[in-house]
PAMARFI-154372 format. One record per residue (C-alpha): residue number from 1; x, y, z. Coordinates in steps of 0.25 Angstrom, whole numbers, plus 5000, padded with zeros to 4 digits. Layout:
REM PAMARFI-154372
> NUM, X, Y, Z
...
END
This chain:
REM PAMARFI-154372
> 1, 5026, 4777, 5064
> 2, 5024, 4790, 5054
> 3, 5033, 4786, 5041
> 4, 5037, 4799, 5033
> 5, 5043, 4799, 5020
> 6, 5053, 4808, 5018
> 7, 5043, 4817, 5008
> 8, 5033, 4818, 5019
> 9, 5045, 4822, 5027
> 10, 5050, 4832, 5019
> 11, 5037, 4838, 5017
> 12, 5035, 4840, 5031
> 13, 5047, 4847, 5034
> 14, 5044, 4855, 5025
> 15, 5031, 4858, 5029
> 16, 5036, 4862, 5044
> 17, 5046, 4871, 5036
> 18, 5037, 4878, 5027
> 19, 5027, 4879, 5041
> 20, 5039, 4885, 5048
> 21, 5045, 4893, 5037
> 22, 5030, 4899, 5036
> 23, 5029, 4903, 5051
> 24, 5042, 4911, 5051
> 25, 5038, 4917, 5039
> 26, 5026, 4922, 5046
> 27, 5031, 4927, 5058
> 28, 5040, 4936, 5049
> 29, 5028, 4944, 5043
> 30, 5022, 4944, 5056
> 31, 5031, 4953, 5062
> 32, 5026, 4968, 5061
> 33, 5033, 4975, 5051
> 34, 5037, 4990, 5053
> 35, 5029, 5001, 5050
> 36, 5030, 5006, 5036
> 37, 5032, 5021, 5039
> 38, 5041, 5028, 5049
> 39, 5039, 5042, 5053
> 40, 5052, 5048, 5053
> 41, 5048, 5063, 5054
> 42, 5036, 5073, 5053
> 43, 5028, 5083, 5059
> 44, 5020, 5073, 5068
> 45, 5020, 5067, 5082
> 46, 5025, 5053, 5079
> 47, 5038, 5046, 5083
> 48, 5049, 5047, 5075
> 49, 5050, 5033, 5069
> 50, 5036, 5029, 5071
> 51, 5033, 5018, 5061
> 52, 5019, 5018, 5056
> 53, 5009, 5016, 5043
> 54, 5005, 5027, 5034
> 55, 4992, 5028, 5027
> 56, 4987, 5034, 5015
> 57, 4973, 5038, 5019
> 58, 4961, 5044, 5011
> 59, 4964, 5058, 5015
> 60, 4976, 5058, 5023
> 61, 4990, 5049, 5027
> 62, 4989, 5042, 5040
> 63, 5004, 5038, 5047
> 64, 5003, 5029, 5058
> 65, 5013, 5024, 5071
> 66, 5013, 5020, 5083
> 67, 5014, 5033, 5089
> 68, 5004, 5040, 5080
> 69, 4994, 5044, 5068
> 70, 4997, 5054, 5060
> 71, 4986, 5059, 5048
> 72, 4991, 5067, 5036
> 73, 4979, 5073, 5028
> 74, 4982, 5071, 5012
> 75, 4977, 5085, 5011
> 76, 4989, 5090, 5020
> 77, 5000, 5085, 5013
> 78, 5010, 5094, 5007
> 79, 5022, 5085, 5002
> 80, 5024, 5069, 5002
> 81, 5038, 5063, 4998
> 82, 5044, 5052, 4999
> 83, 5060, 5051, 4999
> 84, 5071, 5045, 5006
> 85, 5073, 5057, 5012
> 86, 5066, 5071, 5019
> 87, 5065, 5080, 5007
> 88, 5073, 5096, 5008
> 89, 5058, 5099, 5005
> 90, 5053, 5094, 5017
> 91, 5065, 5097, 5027
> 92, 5062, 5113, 5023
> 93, 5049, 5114, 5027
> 94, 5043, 5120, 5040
> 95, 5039, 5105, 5048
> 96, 5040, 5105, 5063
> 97, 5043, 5092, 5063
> 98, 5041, 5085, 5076
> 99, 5050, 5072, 5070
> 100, 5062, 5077, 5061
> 101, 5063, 5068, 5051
> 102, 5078, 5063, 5052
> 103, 5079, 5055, 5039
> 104, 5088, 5052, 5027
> 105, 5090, 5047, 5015
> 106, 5084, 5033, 5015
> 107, 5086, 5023, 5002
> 108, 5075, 5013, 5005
> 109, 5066, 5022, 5013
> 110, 5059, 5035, 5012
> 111, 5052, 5046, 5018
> 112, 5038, 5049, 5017
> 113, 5037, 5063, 5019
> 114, 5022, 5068, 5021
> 115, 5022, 5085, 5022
> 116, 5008, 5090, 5026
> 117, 5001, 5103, 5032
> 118, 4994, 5102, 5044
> 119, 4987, 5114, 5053
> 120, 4997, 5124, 5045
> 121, 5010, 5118, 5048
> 122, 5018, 5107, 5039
> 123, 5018, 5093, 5043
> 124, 5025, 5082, 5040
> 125, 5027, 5067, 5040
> 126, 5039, 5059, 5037
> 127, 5039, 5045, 5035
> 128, 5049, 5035, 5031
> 129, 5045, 5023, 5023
> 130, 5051, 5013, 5013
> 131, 5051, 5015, 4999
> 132, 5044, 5003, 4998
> 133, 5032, 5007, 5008
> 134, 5032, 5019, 5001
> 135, 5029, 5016, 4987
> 136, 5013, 5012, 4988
> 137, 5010, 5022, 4997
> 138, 5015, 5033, 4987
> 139, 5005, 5031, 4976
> 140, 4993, 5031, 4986
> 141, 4998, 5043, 4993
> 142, 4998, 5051, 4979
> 143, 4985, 5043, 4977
> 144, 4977, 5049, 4990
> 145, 4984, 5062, 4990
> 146, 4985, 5065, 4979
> 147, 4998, 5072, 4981
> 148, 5012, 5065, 4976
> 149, 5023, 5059, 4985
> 150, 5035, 5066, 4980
> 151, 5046, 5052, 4980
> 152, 5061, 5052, 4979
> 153, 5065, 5039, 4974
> 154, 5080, 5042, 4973
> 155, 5091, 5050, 4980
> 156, 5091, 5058, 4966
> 157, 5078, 5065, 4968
> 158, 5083, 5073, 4981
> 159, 5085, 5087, 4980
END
């Protein structure tokens, strides 16, 4: 006959919580979480809403999605901002865009907007990203470009 005492008891429920607790806890950060960036508009052959990854290369940006791969040389670029909108700037310039971006103001989101040159014609990328996503990217982007984001923090700063 197994005799428990009620401490042993306890204790072993407790274990087979904490056991379970743990499991669940685990398939909750094994799920796949969604892509950090979201092409929303530019100049490129991707599909509107393609969720992918940008990298801050050596020489050049690198957006990734499922549909595509797009490479922006750090010598092209032209204008980078980071707002929670498409700036008036942006929207009168020549860009044959092949996605309109169809955005507005965001609070806890913003646009990554990327403007570059390109066999003579002006190119663009827009991407919509958290605030939070954005901020560590911003420091290396000026870092390896050595060009500045232009950031609008608040509603105030808009033209």
């Amino acid at each position: 006959m197994n005799h428990r005492t009620p401490i042993q008891t306890i204790i072993g429920s407790l274990l087979v919580l904490l056991s379970l607790s743990g499991g669940l806890a685990f398939g909750k950060h094994n799920k796949a979480e969604a892509p950090p960036f979201q092409y929303v508009g530019g100049t490129e052959a991707l599909a509107a809403g393609c969720g992918g990854r940008l990298e801050v290369l050596k020489d050049n940006f690198a957006f990734s999605c499922e549909s595509a791969r797009v490479n922006i040389p750090f010598t092209s670029v032209n204008l980078m901002q980071f707002r929670p909108n498409l700036s008036k700037q942006v929207q009168r310039m020549n860009i044959a865009w092949k996605v309109e971006p169809q955005i507005g103001r965001v609070k806890d989101n913003g646009y990554l907007t990327i403007v570059y040159s390109e066999q003579n014609a002006v190119h663009a990328l827009v991407l919509k990203v958290s605030s939070e996503t954005m901020r560590p990217y911003l420091a290396e982007i000026e870092l390896k470009t050595g060009k500045s984001v232009e950031v609008y923090r608040s509603y105030d700063e808009f033209e």
